[in-house]
N, C-alpha and C positions, 0 to 999 in steps of 0.2 A: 551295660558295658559302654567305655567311653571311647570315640573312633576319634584315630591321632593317628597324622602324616605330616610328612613335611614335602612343601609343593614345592616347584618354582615358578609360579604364577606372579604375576605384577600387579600393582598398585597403582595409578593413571601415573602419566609421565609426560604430558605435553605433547610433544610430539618427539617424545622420545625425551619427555620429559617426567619429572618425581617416582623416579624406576624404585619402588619398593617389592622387595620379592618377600611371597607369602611362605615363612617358615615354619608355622604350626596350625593347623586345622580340627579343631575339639567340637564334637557335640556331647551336651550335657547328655550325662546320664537321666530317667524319666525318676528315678527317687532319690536324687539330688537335691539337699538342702538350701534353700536361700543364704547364701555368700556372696559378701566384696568379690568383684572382678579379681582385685589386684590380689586378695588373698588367694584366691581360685589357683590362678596362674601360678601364683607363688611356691604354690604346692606340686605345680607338673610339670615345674621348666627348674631344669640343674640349672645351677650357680647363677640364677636370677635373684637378684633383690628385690624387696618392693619398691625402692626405690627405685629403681634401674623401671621396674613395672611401669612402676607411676608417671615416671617422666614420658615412658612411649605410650600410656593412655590418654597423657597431655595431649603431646604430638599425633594421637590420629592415628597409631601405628595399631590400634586394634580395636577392632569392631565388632559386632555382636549385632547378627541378623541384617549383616549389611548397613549398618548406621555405627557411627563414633559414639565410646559414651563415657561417662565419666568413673574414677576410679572408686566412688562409691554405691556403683551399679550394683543390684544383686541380682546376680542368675540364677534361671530361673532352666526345669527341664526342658529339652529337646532346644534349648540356645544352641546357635551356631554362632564359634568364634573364632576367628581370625585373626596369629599377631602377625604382624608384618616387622621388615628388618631390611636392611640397608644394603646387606652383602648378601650375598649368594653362599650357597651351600661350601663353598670354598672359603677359608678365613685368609688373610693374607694384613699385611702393613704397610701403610700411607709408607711411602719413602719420598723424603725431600726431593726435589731435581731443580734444578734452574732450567726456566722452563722461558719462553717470550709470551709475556701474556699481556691483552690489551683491558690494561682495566682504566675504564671511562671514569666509576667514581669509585669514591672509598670513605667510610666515617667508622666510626667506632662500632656500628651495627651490621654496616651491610658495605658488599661489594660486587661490584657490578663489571661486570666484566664481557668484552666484544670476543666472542667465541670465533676462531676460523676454523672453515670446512677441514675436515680432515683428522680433527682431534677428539679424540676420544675424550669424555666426560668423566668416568670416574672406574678406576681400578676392576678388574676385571680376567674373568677367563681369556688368555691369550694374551693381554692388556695390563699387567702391571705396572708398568714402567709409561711416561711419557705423556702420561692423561692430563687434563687439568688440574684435578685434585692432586697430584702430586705436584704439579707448579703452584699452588693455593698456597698448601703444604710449605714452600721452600720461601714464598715471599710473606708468609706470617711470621716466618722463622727468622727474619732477615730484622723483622723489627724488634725480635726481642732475640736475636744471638744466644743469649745464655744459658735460653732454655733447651734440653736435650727433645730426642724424637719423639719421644714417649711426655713430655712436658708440655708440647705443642697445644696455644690455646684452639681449643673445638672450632668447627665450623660447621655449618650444615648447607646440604644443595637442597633447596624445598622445592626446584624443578628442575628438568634436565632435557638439553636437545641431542637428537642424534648423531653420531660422530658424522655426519657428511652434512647436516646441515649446518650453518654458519650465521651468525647473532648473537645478541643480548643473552646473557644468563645471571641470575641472579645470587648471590652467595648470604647468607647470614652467619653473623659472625659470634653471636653469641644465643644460648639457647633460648632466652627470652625473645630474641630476634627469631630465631628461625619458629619456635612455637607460632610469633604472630603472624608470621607469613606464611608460615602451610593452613593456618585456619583461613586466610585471606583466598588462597589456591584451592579450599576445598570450599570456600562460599560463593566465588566464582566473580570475587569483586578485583582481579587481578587480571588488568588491560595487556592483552597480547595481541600484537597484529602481527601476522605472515607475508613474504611477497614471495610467488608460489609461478614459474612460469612453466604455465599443464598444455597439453597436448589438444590440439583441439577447438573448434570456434565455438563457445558455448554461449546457448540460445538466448537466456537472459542477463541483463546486464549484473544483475544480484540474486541473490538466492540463500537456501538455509539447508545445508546436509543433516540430517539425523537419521542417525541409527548406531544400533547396538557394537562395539568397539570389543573384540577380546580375541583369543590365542587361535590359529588356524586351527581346525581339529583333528587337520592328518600335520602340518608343516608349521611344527611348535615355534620356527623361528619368526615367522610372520604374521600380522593380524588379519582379520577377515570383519566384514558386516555380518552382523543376526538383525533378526526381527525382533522388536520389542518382547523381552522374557523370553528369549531361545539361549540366547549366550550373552558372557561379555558385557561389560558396563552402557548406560548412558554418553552418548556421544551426540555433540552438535556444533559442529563447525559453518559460520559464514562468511560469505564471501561476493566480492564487487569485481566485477572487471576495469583494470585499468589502461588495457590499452589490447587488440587486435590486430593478428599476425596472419590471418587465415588460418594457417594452418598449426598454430600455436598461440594461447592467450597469457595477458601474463592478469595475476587475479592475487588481490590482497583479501588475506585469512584472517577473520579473529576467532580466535577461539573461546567458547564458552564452557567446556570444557576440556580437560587434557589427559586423552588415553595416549598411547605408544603408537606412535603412527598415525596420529589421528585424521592429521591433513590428509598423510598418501596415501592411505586406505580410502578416505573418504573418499577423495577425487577418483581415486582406482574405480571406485564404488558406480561415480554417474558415469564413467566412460569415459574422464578426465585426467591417464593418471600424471604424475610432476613430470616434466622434462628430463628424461637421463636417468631415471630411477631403478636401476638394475634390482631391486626387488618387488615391483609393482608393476612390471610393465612397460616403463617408460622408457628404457635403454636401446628403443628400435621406432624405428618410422609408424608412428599412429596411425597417423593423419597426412595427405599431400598426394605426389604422384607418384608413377613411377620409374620416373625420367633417371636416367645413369645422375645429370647433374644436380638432381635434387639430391639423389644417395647420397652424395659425393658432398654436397651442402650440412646437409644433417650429419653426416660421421664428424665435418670440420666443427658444428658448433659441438658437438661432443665432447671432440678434442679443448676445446675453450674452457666448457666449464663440466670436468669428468667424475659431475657425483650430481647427484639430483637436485633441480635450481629451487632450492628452497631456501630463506633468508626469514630468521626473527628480528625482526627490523625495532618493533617499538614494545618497548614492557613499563607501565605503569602501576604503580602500587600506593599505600598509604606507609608512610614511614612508620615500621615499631615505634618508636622514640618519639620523634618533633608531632605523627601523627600527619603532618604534611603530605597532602596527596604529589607525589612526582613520578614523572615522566621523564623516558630517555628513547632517542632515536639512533639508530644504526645504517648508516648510506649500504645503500647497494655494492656488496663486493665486487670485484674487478672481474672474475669471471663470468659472474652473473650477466652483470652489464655487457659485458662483451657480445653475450652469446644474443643478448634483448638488442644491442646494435646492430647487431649482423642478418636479423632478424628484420628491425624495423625496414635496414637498409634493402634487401630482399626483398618487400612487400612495395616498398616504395619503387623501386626499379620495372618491375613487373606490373608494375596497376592493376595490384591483388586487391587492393583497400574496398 
């Protein structure tokens, strides 16, 4: 007997980034004949092609015992598989918007674009209207007019940040582009640096968080740490201190891998969690005293910068195309900074240092 669900589990996602949600969950039958994948599937998913297969066996969207494999795989009994898919349980339609979007660069392959806090990534529960993929959407549409909604050339998001943090995000523009760059994100040769200002004087100047990243097991909406093989993916974030508050540090992230939350779970994880993080912890006094004016200090940088100080600053990759390794940097947003001045300025007046 073959056991089939549809989950809504993720796929790593940066830090709230390559949000794929798991739509079909198959274990082979034990007197199951050696079969192609893509025929496999072809056989137990309506209005799937193999084509349609093939392209998301390219793209990584389906694994087997937890590894990527190719569409001339033959399964084998008691495999476990996994396809994964872009949308959620809910179907819905890109709609054009004019949108303000900061894109840094642009070529026939990819496009790069400075995310600000507050903007949702991509179409969603609650969230149809107003995301970035819908201003993507409206300025692809802007270069070729003629084409209707439905004619719109593809794009794909091969990582994604969370609507409050603010940065670099990456776009491919065509599928041969975005193919090379989620194999790039799933080999872990895709340069991310973080500026992350967390709670707290932490002990060593650098260090390396690892541990296991996956879904809370009572609070589906937020992630949690396991122990290697309890839950939840592979996770390893490190991190340098670049400058000391007492009572708040500000510490650059690279990641070497990208679950959902990776950073503010992580930090949550050592005692660390981001500044202002209303889901981790961070949206109340840590760390400090308990003097009325300190309260009074922390509600104001609150007010400054009122989502958690997280910034994707630098993403480096290899170009599909020229093959060219490039890099792009992102300055410190305005709230950020504000909050890291007010901050510095506090430490400095007090002879905290």
């Amino acid at each position: 007997m073959m056991e089939r669900e549809d989950f809504d589990g993720q796929l790593e996602d940066g830090d709230g980034t390559e949000e794929m949600y798991e739509r079909l969950s198959i274990t082979v039958d034990r007197g199951q004949e050696p079969l192609r994948i893509d025929k496999f599937l072809q056989n137990r998913m309506e209005n799937a092609t193999r084509n349609k297969i093939q392209q998301a066996i390219e793209l990584g969207h389906v694994v087997v015992n937890g590894q990527r494999v190719k569409s001339n795989y033959k399964i084998r009994p008691a495999d476990h598989i996994i396809f994964y898919s872009e949308s959620t349980a809910e179907s819905f339609e890109v709609v054009p918007e004019e949108l303000e979007l900061d894109i840094r660069f642009e070529d026939s392959d990819v496009i790069i674009i400075n995310k600000k806090p507050g903007m949702v990534v991509h179409p969603g529960c609650g969230n149809y209207r107003g995301t970035l993929v819908n201003g993507i959407a409206w300025h692809l549409k802007q270069q070729q007019p003629d084409l209707t909604e439905h004619e719109l050339p593809r794009f794909g998001l091969v990582h994604r940040i969370d609507k409050n943090t603010s940065g670099l995000l990456l776009v491919a523009k065509t599928e041969k582009a975005s193919l090379d760059l989620a194999n790039q994100f799933f080999e872990h040769t895709v340069d991310r640096k973080y500026m992350a200002l967390v709670w707290g004087d932490l002990e060593q100047d650098e260090g390396t968080i690892i541990g296991h990243v996956g879904r809370h097991q009572r609070f589906r909406k937020i992630m949690d740490v396991y122990p290697d093989g309890e839950h939840g993916k592979e996770a390893v974030t490190h991190y340098s201190v670049l400058e000391r508050f007492k009572y708040v540090t500000l510490v650059e992230c690279r990641l070497e891998t990208g679950r959902t939350h990776q950073i503010r779970v992580h930090m949550q994880h050592i005692g660390h969690p981001l500044f202002n993080d209303d889901t981790y912890g961070g949206d109340r006094i840590v760390k400090g005293t308990i003097f009325s004016k300190y309260k009074s200090f922390v509600e104001n940088c609150f007010a400054l910068c009122p989502r958690h100080a997280l910034h994707a600053q630098t993403l480096g990759f290899t170009h599909p195309r020229s093959r060219e390794r490039i890099f792009f940097t992102s300055g410190m947003p305005d709230d950020m900074q504000a909050v890291i001045t007010k901050w510095r300025t506090y430490v400095s007046s007090r002879n905290l240092e």
